[in-house]
MARKOLMAR-698757 format. One record per residue (C-alpha): residue number from 1; residue in three letters; x, y, z. Coordinates in nm, 3 decimals, always signed. Example, Ala and Ser with C-alpha at 12.3 -4.5 7.8 and 13.67 -1.06 7.14 Angstrom:
2
marba, kefi, c1, c2, c3
1, ALA, +1.230, -0.450, +0.780
2, SER, +1.367, -0.106, +0.714
end
This chain:
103
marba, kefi, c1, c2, c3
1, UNK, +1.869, -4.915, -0.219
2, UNK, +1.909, -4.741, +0.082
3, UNK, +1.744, -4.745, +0.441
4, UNK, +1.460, -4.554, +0.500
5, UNK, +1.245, -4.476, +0.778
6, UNK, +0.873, -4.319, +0.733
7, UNK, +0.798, -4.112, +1.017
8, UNK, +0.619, -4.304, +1.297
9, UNK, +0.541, -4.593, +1.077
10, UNK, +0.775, -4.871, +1.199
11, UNK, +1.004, -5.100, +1.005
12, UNK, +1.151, -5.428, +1.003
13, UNK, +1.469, -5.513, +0.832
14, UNK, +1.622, -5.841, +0.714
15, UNK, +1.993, -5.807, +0.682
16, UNK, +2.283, -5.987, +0.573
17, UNK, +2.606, -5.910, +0.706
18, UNK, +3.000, -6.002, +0.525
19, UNK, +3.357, -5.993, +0.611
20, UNK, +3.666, -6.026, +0.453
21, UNK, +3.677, -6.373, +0.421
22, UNK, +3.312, -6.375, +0.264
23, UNK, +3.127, -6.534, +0.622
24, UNK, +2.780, -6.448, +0.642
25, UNK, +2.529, -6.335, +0.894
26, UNK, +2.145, -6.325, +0.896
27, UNK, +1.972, -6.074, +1.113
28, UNK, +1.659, -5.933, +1.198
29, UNK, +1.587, -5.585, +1.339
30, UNK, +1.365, -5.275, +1.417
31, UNK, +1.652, -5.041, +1.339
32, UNK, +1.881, -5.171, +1.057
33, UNK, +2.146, -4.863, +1.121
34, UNK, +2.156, -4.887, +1.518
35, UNK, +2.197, -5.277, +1.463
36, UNK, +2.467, -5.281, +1.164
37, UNK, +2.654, -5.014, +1.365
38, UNK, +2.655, -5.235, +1.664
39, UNK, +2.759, -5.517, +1.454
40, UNK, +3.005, -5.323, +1.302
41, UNK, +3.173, -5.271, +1.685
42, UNK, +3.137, -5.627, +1.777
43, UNK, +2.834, -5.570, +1.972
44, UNK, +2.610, -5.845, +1.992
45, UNK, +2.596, -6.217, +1.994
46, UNK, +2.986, -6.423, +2.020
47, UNK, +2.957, -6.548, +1.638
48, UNK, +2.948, -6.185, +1.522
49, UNK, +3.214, -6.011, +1.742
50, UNK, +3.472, -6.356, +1.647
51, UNK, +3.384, -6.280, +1.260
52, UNK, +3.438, -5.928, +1.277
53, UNK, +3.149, -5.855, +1.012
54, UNK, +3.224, -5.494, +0.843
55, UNK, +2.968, -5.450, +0.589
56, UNK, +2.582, -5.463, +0.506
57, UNK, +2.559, -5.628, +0.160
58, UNK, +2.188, -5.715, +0.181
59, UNK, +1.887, -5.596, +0.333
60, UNK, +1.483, -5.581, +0.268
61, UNK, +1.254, -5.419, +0.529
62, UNK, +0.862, -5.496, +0.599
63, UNK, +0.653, -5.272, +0.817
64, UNK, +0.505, -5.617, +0.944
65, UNK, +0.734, -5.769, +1.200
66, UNK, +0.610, -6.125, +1.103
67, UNK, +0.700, -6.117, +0.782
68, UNK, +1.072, -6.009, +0.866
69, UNK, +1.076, -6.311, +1.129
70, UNK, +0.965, -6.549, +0.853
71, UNK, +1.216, -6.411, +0.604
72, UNK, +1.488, -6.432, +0.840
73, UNK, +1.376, -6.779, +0.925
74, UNK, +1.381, -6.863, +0.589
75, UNK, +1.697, -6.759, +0.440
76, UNK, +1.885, -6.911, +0.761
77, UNK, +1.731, -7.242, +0.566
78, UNK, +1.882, -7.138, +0.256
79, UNK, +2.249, -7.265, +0.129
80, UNK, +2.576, -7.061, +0.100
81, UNK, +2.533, -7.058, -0.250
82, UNK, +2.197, -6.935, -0.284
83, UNK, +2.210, -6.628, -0.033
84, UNK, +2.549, -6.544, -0.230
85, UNK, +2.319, -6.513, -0.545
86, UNK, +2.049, -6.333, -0.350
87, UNK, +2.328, -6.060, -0.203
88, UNK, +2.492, -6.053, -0.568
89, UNK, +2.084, -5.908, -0.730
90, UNK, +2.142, -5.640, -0.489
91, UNK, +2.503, -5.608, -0.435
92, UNK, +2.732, -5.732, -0.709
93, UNK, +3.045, -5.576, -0.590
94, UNK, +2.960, -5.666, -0.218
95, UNK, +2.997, -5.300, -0.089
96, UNK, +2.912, -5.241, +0.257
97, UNK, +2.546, -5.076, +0.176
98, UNK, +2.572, -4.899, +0.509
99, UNK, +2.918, -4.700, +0.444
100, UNK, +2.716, -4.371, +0.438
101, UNK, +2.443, -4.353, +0.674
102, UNK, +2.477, -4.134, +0.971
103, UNK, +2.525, -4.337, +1.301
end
């Protein structure tokens, strides 16, 4: 899968972001490649510049922003283990799924 965008219709992403060391990160966005690019440079909140997360390995988008809220909500209520088997459906080999979009 890769991100999209549809003209002027607007969507909403719910990502997960990785490290080295396997840490993960929830997020929620209008604009999955400005966001995972700011990640990337350690832009954002404390927890995400002191983990130093290099790589998309999950995302879904909505064009309803309430839905992506709820989502994000929801897996933050998840365990480890679960949103490890959610990112392995997408991502088995935990690539960074944003390695080739244009920033």
């Amino acid at each position: 899968m890769r991100w999209t965008s549809y003209g002027d219709l607007r969507l909403y992403s719910t990502y997960i972001l990785s490290n080295n060391s396997m840490t993960l990160y929830i997020g929620m966005t209008n604009n999955l490649a400005r966001r995972v690019s700011e990640h990337k440079r350690g832009e954002g909140s404390e927890f995400t510049s002191r983990y130093h997360f290099d790589r998309l390995v999950y995302f879904e988008q909505t064009t309803d922003v309430r839905d992506a809220i709820a989502r994000e909500k929801q897996l933050k209520g998840w365990t480890r283990k679960r949103k490890i088997e959610l990112v392995k459906t997408m991502n088995p080999k935990w690539v960074d799924l944003s390695a080739h979009w244009e920033q």
